[in-house]
C-alpha positions in Angstrom: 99.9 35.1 84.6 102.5 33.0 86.4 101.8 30.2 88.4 103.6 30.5 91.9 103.8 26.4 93.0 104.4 26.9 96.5 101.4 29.2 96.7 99.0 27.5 94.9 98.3 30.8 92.9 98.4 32.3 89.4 99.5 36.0 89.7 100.1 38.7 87.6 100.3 42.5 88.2 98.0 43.2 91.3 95.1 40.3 90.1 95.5 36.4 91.6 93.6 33.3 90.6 93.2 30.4 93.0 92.5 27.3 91.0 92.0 24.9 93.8 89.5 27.1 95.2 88.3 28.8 91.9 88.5 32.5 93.3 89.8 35.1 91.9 90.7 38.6 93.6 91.3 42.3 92.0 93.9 43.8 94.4 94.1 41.2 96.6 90.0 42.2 98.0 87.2 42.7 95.2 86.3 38.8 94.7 84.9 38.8 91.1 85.5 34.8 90.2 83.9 32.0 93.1 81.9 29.0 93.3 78.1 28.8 94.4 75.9 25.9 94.7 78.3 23.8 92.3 78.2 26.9 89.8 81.3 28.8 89.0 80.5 33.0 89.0 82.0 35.6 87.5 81.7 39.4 88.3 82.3 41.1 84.3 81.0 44.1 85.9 83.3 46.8 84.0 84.6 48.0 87.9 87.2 50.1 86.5 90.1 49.8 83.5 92.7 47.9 85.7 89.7 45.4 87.4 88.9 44.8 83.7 92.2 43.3 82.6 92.4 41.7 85.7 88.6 39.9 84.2 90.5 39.4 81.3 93.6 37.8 82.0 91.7 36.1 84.8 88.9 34.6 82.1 91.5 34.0 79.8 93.8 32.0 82.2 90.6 29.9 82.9 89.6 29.0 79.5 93.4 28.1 79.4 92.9 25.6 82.5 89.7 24.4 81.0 87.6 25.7 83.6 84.0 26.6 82.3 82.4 29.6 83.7 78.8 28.6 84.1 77.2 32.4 85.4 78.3 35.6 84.2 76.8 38.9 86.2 77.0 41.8 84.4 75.9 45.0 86.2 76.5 44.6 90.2 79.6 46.1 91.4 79.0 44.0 94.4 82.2 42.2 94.8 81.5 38.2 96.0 83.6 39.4 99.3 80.1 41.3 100.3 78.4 37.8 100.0 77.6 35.9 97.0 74.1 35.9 96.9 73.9 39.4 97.9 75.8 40.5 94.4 73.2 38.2 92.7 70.3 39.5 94.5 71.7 42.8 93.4 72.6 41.8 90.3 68.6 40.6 89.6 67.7 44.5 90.9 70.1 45.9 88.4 68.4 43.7 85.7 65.2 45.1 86.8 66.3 48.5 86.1 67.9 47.8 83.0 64.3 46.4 81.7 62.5 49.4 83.2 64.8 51.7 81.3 64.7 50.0 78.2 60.6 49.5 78.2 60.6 53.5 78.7 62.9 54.4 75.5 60.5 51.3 73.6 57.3 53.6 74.7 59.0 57.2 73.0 57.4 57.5 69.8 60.7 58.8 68.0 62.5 55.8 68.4 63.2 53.9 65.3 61.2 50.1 65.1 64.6 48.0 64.9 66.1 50.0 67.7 62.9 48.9 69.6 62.5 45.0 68.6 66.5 45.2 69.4 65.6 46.3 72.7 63.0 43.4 73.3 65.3 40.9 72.4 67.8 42.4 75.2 64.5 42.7 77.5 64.1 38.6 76.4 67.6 38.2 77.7 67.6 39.9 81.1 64.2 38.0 81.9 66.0 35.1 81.5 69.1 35.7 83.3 66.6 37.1 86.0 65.1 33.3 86.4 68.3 31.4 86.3 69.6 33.8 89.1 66.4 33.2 90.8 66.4 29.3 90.4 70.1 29.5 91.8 69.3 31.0 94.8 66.3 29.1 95.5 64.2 29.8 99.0 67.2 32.5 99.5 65.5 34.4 97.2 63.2 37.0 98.7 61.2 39.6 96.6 
């Protein structure tokens, strides 16, 4: 990405990166890199091919800068343009659904017992992202 001095802005081919404001936009709207309570965010939610080189290039220009993403979300295809803690609360329902679905292929008999104990690790792992996005938005939170 090239750095445009007078702008204040990395660019590349339809993707910018604002590194005094840590933001980052797909197509000049879909928000997928900000800052929240101190904590910088970043939407990998696989959007479509093009958004996902734009993550790319965007995460790569940041580890470049030395910039530390401290939250990933995974599943929301809520851009942070909607409102930040709406594509976390979303992202903490989609999380919910990915445990339901993987408790229901852990309860078909057919399924192989490493497939299963795989699955409870992943289960482990949402859980905890589900907390962390709950401690982050504190009393914003509402079940």
């Amino acid at each position: 990405m090239n750095y445009f001095k007078t702008l204040k802005v990395y660019k590349a081919s339809n993707v910018e990166f604002y590194p005094e404001t840590i933001t980052a936009y797909s197509y000049g709207w879909w928000r997928f890199v900000d800052t929240y309570k101190g904590k910088i965010l970043f939407n990998n939610c696989r959007y479509s091919p093009t958004t996902n080189r734009h993550q790319s290039k965007v995460e790569s220009l940041m580890g470049d800068l030395g910039i530390k993403i401290h939250i990933k979300l995974h599943y929301t295809r809520k851009g942070f343009q909607t409102g930040i803690e709406e594509a976390i609360k979303d992202e903490i329902e989609c999380l919910k659904e990915e445990i339901q679905n993987l408790e229901a292929l852990i309860k078909n008999p057919r399924t192989k017992k490493q497939k299963n104990n795989d699955r409870k690790i992943i289960i482990g792992d949402h859980l905890r992202q589900i907390k962390i996005f709950k401690d982050l938005l504190g009393e914003n939170y509402e079940v």
